[in-house]
N, C-alpha and C positions, 0 to 999 in steps of 0.2 A: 625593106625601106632603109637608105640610109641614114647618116647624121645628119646631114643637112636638110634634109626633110622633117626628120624627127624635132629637128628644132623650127621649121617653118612654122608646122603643125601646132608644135607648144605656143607658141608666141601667136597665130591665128587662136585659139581656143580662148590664151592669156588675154589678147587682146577684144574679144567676145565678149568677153567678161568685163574686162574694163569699161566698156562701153555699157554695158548696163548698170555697172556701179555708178558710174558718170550721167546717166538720166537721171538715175535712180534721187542722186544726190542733189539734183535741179528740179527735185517735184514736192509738191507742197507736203507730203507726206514723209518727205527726210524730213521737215522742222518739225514733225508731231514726235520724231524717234527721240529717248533720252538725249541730252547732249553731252554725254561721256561717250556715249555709239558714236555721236556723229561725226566727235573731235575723232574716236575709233579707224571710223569707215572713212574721213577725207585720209587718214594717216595710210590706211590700206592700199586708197584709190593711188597716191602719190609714189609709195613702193611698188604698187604693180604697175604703174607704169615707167618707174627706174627697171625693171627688172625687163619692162617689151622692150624698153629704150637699148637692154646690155643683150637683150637676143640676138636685138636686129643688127648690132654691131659686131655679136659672133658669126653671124650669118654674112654678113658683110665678109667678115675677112677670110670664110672658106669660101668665098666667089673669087678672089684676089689670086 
């Protein structure tokens, strides 16, 4: 496998995941979670998607 796939692959897994944090965080049971977690988990949800946001841009430019 190469790099470019190897980061395809990360950032589809990253982004799997994102996507569950992000329901997760729009269901009536994120507001039963402490609200230290949930300040926690929006902070998490926001850097994982900085970090699919900086994949996709590496992946962008080994297509270039």
């Amino acid at each position: 496998m190469d790099f470019k796939q190897r980061l395809m692959d990360e950032k589809q897994q990253l982004d799997e995941k994102l996507g569950k944090l992000g329901a997760f965080i729009g269901t009536e049971a994120f507001g039963k979670v402490d609200p230290r977690q949930q300040e926690l988990l929006r902070c998490q949800y926001y850097s994982m998607q900085t970090y699919s946001d900086i994949l996709e841009r590496r992946i962008t430019l080994l297509t270039e």
